[in-house]
C-alpha positions in Angstrom: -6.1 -9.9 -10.5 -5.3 -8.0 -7.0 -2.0 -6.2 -7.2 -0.5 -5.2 -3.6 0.6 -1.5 -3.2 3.6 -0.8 -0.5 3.9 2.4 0.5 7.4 3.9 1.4 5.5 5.0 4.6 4.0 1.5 5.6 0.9 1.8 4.2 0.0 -1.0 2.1 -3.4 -1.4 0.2 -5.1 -3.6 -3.3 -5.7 -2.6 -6.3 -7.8 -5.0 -8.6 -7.7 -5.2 -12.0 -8.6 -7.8 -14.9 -5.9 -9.8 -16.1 -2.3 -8.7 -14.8 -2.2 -4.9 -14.3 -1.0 -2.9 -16.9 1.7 0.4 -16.5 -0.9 2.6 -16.7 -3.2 1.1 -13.9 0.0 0.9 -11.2 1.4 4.4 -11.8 -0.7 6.6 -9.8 -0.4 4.2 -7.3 3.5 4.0 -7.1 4.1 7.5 -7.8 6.3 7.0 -10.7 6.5 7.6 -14.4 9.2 4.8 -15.4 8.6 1.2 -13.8 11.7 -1.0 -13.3 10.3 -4.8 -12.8 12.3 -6.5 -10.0 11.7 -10.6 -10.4 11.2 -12.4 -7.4 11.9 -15.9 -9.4 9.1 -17.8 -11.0 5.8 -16.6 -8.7 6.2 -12.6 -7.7 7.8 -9.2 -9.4 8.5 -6.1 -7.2 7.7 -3.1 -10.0 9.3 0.1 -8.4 10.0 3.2 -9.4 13.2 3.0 -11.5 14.6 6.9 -10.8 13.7 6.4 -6.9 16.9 6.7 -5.8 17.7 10.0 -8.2 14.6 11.3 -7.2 16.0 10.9 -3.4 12.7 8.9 -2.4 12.6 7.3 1.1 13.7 3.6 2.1 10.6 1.4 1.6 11.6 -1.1 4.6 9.3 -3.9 3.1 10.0 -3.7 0.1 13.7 -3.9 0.9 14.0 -6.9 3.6 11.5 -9.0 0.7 14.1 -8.3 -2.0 17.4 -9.4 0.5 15.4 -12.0 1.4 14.7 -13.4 -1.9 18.6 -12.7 -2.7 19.8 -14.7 0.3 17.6 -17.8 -0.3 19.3 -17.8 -3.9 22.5 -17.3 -2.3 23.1 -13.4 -4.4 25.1 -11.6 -1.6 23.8 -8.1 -2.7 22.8 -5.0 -0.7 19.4 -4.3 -2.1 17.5 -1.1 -1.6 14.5 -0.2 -3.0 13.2 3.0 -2.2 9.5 4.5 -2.8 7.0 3.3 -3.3 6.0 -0.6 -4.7 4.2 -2.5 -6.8 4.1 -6.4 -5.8 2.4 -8.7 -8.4 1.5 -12.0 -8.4 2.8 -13.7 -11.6 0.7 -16.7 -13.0 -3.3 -16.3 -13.7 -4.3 -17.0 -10.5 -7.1 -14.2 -9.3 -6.5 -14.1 -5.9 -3.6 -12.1 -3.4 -2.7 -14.0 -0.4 -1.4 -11.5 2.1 -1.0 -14.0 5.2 0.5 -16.6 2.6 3.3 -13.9 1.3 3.8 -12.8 4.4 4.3 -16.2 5.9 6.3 -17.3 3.2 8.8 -14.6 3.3 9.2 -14.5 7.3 7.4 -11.9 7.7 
């Protein structure tokens, strides 16, 4: 399965692994020792890192506008913020990332 990386900087890149990723496999790559799992309803979760904001970790701009997107659409007037770096993963077994798709889909 690829699993997108978002950089609080902008820098996104993939990381493939079999089956969905596993803690383990996405910490290094989200800087983090304790994952919160953000859902993003039945298809995508956002897994960030869930002291970010203690830890005083930069706004990750993506990561932010796709999470108050996804609130407005369900009609959730909340101010999200998700700082750090992110974890986006594709839920379903489906082995494939669609970047243009996502991006598409979420107005981006």
């Amino acid at each position: 399965m690829i699993t997108q990386i978002q950089k609080e900087n902008g820098e996104e890149y993939e990381v493939e692994t079999k089956g969905k990723p596993t803690f383990t496999e996405i910490y290094p790559h989200i800087n983090t020792d304790i994952i919160e799992i953000v859902s993003l309803g039945k298809s995508f979760e956002l897994w960030v890192d869930e002291e970010g904001l203690l830890k005083q970790k930069l706004l990750n701009t993506f990561a932010t506008k796709l999470l108050q997107t996804y609130y407005n659409a369900q009609g959730i007037n909340h101010q999200a913020r998700i700082v750090g770096d992110v974890a986006i993963i594709k839920r379903g077994k489906e082995n494939v990332w669609w970047t243009n798709r996502w991006r598409v889909w979420w107005g981006y």
